[in-house]
Structures are given as C-alpha cells and as structure tokens.
PDB file of the backbone (N, CA, C, O) and the ligand in Angstrom, with CONECT records:
HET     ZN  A 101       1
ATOM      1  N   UNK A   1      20.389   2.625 -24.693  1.00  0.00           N
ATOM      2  CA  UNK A   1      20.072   3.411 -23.496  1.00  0.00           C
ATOM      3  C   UNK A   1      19.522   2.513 -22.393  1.00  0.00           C
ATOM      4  O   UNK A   1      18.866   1.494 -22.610  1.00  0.00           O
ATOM      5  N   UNK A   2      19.805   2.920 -21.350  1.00  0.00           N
ATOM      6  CA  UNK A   2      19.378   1.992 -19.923  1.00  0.00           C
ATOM      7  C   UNK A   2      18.868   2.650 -19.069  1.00  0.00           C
ATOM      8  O   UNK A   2      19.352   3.649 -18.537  1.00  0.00           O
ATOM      9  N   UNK A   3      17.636   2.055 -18.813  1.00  0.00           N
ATOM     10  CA  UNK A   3      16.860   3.027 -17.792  1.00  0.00           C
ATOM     11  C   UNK A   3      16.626   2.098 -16.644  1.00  0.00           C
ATOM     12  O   UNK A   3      16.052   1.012 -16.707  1.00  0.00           O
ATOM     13  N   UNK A   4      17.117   2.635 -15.645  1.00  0.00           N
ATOM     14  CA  UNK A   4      17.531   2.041 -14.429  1.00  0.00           C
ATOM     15  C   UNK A   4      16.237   2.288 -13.359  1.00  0.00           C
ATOM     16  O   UNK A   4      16.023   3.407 -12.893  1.00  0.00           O
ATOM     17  N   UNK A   5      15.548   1.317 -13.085  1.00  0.00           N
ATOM     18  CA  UNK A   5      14.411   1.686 -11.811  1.00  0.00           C
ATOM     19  C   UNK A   5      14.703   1.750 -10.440  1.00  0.00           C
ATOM     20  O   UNK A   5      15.054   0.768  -9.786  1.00  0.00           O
ATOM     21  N   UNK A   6      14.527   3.216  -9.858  1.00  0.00           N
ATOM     22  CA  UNK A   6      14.724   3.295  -8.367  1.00  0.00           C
ATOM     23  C   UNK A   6      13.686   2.067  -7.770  1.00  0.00           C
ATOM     24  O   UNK A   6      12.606   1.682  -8.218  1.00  0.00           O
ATOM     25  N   UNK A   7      14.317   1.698  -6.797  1.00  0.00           N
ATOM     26  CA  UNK A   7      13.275   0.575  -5.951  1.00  0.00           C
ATOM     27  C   UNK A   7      12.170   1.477  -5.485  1.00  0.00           C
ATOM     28  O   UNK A   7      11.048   0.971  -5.446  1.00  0.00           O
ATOM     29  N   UNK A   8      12.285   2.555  -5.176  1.00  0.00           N
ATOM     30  CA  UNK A   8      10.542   3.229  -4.706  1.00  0.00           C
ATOM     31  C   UNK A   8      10.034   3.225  -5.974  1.00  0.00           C
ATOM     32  O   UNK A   8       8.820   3.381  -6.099  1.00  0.00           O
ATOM     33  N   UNK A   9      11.016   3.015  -7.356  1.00  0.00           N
ATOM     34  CA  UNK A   9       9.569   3.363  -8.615  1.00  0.00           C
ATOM     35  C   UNK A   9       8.841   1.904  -8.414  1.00  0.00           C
ATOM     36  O   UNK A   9       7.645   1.728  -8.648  1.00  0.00           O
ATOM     37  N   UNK A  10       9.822   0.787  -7.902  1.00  0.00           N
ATOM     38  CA  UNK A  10       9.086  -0.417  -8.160  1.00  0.00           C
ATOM     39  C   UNK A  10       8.061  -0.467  -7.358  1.00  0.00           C
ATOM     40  O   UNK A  10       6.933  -0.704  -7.792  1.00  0.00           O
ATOM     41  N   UNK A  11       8.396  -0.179  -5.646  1.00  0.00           N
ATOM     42  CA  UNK A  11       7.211   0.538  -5.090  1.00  0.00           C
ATOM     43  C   UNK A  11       5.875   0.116  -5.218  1.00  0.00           C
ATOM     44  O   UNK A  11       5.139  -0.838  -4.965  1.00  0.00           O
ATOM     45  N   UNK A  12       5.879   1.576  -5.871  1.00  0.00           N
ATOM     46  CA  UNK A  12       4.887   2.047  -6.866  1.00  0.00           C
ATOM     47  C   UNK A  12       4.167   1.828  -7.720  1.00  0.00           C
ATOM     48  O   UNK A  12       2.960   2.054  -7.807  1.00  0.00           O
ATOM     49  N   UNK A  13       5.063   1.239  -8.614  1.00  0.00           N
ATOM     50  CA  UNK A  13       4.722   0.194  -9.773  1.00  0.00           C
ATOM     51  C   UNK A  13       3.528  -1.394  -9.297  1.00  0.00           C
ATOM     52  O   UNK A  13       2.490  -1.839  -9.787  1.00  0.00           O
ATOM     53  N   UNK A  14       4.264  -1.730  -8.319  1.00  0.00           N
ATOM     54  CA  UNK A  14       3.478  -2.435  -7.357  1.00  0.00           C
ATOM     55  C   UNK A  14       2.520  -2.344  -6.568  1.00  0.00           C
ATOM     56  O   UNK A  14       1.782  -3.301  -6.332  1.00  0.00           O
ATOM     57  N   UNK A  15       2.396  -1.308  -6.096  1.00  0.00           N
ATOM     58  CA  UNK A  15       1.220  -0.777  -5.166  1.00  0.00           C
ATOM     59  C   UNK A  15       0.032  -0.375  -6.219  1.00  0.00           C
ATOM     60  O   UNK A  15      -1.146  -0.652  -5.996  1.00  0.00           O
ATOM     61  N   UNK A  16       0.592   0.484  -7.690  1.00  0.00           N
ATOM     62  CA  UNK A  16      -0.796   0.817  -8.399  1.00  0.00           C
ATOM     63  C   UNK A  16      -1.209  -0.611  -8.921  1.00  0.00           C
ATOM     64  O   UNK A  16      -2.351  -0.573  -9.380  1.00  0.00           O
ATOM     65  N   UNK A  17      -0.602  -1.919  -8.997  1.00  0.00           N
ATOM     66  CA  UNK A  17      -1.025  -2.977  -9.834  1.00  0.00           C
ATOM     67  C   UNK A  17      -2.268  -3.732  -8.478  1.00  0.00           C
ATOM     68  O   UNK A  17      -3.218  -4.512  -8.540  1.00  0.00           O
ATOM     69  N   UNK A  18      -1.662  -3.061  -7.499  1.00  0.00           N
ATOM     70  CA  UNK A  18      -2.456  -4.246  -6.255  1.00  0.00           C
ATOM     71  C   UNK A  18      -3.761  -3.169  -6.343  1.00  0.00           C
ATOM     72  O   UNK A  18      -4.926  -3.568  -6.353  1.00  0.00           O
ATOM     73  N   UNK A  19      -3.403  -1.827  -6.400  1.00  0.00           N
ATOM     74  CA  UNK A  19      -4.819  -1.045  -6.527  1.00  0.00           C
ATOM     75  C   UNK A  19      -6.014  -1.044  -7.411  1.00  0.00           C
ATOM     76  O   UNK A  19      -7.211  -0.867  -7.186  1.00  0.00           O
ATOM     77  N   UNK A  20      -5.188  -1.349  -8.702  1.00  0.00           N
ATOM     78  CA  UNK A  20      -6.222  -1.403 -10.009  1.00  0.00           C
ATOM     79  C   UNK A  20      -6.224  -3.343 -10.340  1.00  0.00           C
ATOM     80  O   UNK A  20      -6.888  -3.677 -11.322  1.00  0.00           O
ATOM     81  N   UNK A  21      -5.727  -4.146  -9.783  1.00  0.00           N
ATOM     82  CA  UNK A  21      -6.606  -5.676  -9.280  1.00  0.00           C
ATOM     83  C   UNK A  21      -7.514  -6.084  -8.247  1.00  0.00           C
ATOM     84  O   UNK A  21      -8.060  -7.143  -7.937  1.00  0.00           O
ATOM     85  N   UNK A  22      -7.501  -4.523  -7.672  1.00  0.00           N
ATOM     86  CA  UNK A  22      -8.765  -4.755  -6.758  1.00  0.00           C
ATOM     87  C   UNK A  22      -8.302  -5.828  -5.422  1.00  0.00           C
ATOM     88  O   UNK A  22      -9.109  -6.604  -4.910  1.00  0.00           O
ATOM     89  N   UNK A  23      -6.988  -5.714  -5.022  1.00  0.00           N
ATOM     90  CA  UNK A  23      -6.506  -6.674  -3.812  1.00  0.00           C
ATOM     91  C   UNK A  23      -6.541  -5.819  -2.708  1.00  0.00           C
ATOM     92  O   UNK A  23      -6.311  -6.304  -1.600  1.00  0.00           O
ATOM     93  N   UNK A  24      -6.873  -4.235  -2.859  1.00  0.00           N
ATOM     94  CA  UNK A  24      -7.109  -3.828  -1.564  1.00  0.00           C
ATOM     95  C   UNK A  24      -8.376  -3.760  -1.320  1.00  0.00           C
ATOM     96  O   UNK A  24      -9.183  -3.623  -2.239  1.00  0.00           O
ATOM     97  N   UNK A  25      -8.766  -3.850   0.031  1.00  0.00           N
ATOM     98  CA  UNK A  25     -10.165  -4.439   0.516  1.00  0.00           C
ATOM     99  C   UNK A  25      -9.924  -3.482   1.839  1.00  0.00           C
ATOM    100  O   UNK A  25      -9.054  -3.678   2.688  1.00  0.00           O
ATOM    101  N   UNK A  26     -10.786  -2.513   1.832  1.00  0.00           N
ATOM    102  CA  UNK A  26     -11.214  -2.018   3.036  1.00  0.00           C
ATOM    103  C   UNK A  26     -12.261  -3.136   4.026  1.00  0.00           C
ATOM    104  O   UNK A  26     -13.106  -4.005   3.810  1.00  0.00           O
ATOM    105  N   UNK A  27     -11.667  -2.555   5.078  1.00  0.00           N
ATOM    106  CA  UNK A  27     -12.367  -3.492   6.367  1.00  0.00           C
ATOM    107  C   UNK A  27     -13.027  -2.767   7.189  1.00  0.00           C
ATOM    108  O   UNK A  27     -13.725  -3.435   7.952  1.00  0.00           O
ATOM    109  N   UNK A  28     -13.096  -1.243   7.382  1.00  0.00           N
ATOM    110  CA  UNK A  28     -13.076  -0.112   7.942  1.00  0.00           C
ATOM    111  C   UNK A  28     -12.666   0.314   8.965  1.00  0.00           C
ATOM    112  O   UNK A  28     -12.394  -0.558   9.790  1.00  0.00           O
ATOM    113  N   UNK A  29     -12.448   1.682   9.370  1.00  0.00           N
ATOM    114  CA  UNK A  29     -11.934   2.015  11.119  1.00  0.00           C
ATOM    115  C   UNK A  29     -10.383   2.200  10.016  1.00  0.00           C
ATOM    116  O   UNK A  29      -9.422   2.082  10.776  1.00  0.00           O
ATOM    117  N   UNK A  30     -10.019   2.374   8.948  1.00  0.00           N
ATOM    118  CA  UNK A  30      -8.535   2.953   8.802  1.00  0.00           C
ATOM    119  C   UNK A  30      -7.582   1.093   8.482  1.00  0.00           C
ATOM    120  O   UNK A  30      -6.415   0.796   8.229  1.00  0.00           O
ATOM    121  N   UNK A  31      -8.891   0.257   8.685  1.00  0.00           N
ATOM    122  CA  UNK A  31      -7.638  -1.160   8.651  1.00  0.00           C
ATOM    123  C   UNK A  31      -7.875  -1.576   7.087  1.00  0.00           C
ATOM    124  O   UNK A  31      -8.823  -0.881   6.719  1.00  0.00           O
ATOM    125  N   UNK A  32      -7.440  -2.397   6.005  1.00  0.00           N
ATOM    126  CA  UNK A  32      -7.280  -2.450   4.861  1.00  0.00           C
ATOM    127  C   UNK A  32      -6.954  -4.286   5.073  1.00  0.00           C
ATOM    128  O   UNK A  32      -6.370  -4.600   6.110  1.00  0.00           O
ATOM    129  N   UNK A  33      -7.219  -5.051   4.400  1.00  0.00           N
ATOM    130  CA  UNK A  33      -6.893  -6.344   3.894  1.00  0.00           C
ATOM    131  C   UNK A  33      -5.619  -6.469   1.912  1.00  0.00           C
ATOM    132  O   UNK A  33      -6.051  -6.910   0.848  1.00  0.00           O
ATOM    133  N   UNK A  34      -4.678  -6.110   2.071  1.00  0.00           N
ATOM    134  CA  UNK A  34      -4.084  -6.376   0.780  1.00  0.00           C
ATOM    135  C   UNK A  34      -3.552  -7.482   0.789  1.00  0.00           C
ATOM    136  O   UNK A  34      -2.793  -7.958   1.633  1.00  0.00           O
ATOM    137  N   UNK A  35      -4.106  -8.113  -0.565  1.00  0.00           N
ATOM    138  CA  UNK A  35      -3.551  -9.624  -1.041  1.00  0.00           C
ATOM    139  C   UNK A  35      -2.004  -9.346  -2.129  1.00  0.00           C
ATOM    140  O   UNK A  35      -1.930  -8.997  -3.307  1.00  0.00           O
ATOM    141  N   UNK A  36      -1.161  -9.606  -1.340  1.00  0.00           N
ATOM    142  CA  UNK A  36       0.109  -9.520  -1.823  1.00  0.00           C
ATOM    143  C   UNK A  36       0.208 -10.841  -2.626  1.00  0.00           C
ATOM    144  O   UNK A  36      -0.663 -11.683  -2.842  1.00  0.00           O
ATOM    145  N   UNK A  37       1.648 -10.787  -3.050  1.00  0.00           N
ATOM    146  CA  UNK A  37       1.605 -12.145  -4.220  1.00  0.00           C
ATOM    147  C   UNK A  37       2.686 -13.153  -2.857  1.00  0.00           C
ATOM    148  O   UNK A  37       3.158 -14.239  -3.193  1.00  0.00           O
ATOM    149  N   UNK A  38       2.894 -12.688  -1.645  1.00  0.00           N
ATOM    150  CA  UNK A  38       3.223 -14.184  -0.920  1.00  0.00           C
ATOM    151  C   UNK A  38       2.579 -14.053   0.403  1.00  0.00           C
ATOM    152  O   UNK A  38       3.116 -14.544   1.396  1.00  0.00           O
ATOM    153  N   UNK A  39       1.050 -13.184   0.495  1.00  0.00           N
ATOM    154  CA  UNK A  39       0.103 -13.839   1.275  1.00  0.00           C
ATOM    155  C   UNK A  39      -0.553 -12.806   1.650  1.00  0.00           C
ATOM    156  O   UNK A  39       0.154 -11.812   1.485  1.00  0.00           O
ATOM    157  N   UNK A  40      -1.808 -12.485   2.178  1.00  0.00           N
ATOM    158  CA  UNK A  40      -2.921 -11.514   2.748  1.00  0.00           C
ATOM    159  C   UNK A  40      -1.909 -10.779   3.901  1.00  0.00           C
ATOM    160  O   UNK A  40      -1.270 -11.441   4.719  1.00  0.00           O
ATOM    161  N   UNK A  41      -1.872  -9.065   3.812  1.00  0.00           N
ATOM    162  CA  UNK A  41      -1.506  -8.323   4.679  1.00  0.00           C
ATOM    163  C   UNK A  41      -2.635  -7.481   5.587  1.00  0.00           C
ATOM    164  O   UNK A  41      -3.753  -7.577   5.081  1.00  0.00           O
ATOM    165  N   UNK A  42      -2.606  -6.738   6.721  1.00  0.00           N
ATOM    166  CA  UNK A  42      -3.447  -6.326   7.347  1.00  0.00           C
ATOM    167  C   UNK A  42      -2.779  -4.447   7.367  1.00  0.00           C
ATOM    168  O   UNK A  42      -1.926  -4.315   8.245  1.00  0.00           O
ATOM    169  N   UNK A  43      -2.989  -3.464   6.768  1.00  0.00           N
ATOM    170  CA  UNK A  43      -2.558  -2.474   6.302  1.00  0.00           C
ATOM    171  C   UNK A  43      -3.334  -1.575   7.441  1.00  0.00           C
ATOM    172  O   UNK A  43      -4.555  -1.709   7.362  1.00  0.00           O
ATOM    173  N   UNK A  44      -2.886  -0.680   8.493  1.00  0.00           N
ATOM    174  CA  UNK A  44      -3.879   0.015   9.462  1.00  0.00           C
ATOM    175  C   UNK A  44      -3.147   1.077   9.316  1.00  0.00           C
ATOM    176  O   UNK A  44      -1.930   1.222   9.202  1.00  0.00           O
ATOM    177  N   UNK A  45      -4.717   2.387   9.344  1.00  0.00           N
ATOM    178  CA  UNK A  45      -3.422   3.520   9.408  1.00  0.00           C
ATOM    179  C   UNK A  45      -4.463   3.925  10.741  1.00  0.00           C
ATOM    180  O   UNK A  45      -5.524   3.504  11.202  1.00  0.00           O
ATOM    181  N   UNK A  46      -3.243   5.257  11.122  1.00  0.00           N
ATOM    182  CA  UNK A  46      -3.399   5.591  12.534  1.00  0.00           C
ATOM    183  C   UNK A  46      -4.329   6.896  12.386  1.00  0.00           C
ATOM    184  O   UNK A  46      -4.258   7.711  11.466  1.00  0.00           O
ATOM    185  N   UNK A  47      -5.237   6.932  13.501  1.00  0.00           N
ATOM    186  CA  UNK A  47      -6.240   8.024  13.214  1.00  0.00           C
ATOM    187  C   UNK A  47      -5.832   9.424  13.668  1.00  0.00           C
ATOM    188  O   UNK A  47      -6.407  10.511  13.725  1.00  0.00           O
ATOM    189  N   UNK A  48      -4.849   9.058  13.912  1.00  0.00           N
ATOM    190  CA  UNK A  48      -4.500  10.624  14.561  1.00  0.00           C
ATOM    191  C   UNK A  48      -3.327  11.214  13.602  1.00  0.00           C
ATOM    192  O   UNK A  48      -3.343  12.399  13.269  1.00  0.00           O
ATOM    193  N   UNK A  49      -2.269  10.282  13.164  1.00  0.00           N
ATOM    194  CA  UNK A  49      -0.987  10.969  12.269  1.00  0.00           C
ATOM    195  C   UNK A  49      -1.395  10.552  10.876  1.00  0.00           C
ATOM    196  O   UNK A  49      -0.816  11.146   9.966  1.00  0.00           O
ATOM    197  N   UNK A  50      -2.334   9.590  10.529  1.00  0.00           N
ATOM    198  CA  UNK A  50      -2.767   9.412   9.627  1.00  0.00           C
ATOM    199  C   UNK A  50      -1.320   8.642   8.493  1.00  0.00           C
ATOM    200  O   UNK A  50      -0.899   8.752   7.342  1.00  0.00           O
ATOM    201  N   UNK A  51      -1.105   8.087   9.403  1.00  0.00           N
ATOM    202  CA  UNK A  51       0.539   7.237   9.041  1.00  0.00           C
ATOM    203  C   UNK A  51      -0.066   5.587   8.894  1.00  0.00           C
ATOM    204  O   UNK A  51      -0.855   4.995   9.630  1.00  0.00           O
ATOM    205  N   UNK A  52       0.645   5.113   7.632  1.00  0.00           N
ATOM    206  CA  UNK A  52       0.016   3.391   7.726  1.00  0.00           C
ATOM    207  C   UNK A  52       1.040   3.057   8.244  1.00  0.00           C
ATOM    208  O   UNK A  52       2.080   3.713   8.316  1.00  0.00           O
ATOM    209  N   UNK A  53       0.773   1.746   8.748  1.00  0.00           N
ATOM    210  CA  UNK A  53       1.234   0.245   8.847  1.00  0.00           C
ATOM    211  C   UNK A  53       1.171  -1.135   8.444  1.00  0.00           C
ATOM    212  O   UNK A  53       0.083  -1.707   8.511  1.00  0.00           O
ATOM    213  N   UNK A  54       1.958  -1.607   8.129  1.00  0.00           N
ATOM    214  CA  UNK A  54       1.663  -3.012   7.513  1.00  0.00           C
ATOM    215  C   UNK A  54       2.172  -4.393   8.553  1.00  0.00           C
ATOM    216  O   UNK A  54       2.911  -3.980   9.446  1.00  0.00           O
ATOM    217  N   UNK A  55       2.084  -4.956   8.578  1.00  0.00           N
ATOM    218  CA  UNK A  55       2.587  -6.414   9.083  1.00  0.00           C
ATOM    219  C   UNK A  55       3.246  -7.085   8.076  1.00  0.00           C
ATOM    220  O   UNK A  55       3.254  -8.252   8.468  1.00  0.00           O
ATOM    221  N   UNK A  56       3.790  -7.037   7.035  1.00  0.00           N
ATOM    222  CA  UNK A  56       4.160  -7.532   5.944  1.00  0.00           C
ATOM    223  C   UNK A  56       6.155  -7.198   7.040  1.00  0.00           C
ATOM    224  O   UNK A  56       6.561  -6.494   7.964  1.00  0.00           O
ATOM    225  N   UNK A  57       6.701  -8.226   6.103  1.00  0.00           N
ATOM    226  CA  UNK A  57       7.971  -8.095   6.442  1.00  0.00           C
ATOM    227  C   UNK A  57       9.070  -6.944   5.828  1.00  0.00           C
ATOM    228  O   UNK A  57      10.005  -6.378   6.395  1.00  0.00           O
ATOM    229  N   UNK A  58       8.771  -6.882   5.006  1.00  0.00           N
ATOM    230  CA  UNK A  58       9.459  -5.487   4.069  1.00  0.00           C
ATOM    231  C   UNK A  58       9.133  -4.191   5.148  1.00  0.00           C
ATOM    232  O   UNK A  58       9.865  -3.225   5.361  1.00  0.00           O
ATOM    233  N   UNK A  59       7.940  -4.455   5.691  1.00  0.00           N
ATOM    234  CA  UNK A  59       7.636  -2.799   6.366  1.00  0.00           C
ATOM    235  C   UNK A  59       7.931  -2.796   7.833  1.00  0.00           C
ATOM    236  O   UNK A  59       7.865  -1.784   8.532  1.00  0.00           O
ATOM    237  N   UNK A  60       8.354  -4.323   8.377  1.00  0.00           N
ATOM    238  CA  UNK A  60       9.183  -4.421   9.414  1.00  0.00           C
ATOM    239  C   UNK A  60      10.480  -4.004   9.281  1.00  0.00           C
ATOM    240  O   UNK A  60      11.010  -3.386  10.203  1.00  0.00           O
ATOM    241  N   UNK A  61      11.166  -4.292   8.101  1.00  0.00           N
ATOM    242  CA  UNK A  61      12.652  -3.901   7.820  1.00  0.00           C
ATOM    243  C   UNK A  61      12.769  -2.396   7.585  1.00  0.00           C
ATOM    244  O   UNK A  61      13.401  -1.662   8.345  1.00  0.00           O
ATOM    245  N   UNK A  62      12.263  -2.065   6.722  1.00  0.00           N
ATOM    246  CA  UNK A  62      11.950  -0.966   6.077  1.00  0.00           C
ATOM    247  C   UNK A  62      11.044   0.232   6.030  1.00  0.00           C
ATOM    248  O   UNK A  62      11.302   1.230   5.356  1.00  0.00           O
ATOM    249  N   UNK A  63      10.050   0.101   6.721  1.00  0.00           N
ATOM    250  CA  UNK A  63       9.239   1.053   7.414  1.00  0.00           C
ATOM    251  C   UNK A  63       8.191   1.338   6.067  1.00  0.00           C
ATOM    252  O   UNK A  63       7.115   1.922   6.191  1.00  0.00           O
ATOM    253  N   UNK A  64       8.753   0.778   4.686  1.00  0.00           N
ATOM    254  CA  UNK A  64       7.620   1.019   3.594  1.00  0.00           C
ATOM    255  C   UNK A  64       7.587  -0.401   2.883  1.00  0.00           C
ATOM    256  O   UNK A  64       8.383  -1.340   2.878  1.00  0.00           O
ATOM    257  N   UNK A  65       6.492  -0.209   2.354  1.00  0.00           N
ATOM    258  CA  UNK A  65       6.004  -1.895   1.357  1.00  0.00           C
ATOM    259  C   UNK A  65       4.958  -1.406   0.481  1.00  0.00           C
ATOM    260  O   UNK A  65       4.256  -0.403   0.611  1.00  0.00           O
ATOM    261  N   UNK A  66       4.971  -2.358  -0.516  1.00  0.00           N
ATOM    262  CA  UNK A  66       3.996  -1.729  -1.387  1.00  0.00           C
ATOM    263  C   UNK A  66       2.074  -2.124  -1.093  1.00  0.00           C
ATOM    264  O   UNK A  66       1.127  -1.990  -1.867  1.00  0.00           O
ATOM    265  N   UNK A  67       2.114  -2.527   0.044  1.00  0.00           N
ATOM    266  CA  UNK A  67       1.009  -3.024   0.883  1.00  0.00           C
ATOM    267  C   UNK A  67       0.366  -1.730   1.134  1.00  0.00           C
ATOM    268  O   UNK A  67      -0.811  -1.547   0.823  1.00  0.00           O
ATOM    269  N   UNK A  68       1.240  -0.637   1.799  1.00  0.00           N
ATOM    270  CA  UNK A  68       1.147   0.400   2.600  1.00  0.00           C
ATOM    271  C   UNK A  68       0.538   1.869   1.897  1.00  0.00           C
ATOM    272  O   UNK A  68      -0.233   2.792   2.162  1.00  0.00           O
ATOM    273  N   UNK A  69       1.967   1.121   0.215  1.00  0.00           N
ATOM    274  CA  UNK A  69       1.473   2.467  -0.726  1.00  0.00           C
ATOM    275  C   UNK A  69       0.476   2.530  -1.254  1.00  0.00           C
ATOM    276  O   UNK A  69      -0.222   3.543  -1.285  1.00  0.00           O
ATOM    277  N   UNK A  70       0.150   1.224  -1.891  1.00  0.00           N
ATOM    278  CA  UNK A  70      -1.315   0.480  -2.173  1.00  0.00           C
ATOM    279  C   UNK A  70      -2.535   1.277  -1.645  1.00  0.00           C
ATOM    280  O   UNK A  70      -3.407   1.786  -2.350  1.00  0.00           O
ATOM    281  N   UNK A  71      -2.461   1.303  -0.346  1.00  0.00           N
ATOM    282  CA  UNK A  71      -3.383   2.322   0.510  1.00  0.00           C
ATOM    283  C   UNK A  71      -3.534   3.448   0.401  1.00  0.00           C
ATOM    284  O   UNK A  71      -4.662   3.942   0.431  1.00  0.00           O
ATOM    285  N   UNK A  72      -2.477   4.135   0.248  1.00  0.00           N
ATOM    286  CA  UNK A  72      -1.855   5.449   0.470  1.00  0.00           C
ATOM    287  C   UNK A  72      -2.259   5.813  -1.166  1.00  0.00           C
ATOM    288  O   UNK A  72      -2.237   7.019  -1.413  1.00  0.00           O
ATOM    289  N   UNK A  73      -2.551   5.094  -2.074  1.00  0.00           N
ATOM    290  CA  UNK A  73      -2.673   5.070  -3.192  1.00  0.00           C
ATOM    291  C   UNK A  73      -4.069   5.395  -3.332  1.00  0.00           C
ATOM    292  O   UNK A  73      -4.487   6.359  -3.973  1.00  0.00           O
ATOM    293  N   UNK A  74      -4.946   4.358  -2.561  1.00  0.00           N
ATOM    294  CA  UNK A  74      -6.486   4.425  -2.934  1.00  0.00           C
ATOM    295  C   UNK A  74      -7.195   5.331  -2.150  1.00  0.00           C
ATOM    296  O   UNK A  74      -8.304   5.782  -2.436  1.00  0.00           O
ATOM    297  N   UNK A  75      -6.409   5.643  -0.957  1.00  0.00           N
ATOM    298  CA  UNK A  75      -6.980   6.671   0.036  1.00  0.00           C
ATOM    299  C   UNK A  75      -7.073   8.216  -0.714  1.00  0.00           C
ATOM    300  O   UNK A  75      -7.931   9.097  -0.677  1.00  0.00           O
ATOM    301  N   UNK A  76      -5.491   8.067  -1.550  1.00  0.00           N
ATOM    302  CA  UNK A  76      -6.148   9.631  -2.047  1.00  0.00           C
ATOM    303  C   UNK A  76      -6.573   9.386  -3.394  1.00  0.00           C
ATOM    304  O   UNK A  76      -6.454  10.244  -4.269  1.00  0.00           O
ATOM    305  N   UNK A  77      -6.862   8.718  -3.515  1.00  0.00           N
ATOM    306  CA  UNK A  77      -7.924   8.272  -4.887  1.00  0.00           C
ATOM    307  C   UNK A  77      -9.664   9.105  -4.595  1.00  0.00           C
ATOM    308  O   UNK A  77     -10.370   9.873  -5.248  1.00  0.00           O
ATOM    309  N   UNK A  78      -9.746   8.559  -3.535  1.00  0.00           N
ATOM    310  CA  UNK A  78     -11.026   8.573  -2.453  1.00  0.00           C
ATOM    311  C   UNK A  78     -11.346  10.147  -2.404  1.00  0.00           C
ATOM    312  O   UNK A  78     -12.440  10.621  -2.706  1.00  0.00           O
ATOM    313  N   UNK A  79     -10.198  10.909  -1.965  1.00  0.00           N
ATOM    314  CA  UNK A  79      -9.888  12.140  -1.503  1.00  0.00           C
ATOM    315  C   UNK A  79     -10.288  13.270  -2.904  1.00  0.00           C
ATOM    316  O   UNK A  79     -10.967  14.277  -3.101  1.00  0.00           O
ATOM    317  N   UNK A  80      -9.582  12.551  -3.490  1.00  0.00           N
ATOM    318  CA  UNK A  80      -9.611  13.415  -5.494  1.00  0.00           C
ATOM    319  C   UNK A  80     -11.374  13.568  -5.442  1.00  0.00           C
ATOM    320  O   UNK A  80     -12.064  14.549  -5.164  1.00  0.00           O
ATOM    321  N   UNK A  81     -11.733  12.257  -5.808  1.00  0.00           N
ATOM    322  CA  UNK A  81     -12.987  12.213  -6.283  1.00  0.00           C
ATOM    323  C   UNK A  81     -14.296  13.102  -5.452  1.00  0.00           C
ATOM    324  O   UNK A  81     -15.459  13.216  -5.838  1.00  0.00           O
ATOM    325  N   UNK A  82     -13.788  13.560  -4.439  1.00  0.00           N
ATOM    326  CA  UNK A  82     -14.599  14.035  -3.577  1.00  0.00           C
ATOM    327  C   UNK A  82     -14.584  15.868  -4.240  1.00  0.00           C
ATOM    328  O   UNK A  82     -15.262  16.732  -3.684  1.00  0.00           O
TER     329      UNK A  82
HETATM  330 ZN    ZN A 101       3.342  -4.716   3.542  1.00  0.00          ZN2+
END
C-alpha cells in the first residue's frame, strides 16, 4: 500500500515540527521570528484581516510556507488554552 502525501500535509508536518522545537519566537505587535532550516524568517500578521505573511520565498511564490502555518499553528494554540 502507498500512501501518498499532499504537499499541504507536508505543510503541516513542518510547521507543527518548527512549533514543538520552539523556532517560533514571538517579537510582538502580530510579528513572529521563525528559524527555518535555510535561514531566520520574519512572519507578520495583519491586525485588521488577521492574515500572515512571511518573507520566506515559498510565500512569495505561493502565498503559503510552513513559516506562516507555524504561526497560524501557535496562535490558535494560544486561543484553545484560553
Ligand atoms: Zn515562510
């Protein structure tokens, strides 16, 4: 049997590993520091649509990275616990 991974599972897969190594680093004001494995990203989300952004090149091409989900990951982490 072959189990085939959608690229958003890898995503994912990626974003919870950067979450639970502790590479995302709040900076505050909505901006985030994630240490990716080919260099420090600057992750900002917007205060009004509440939409991230990354500077990473994947999220220039692609509009998602696992920089972004990473966030999107710990933010509603944040949200649960409350
Ligand atoms: Zn990114």
């Amino acid at each position: 049997m072959r189990l085939r991974q959608r690229r958003s599972d890898v995503l994912y897969e990626k974003a919870r590993y950067l979450v639970q190594s502790g590479r995302v680093e709040p900076l505050g004001n909505g901006v985030y520091n994630v240490v990716g494995e080919h260099g420090t990203y600057t992750v900002a989300q917007d205060p009004a649509t509440g939409k991230l952004s990354c500077n990473c090149q994947g999220f220039l091409g692609k509009r998602r990275c696992s920089h972004s989900q990473a966030v999107a990951l710990l933010t509603a982490k944040h949200h649960k616990s409350h």
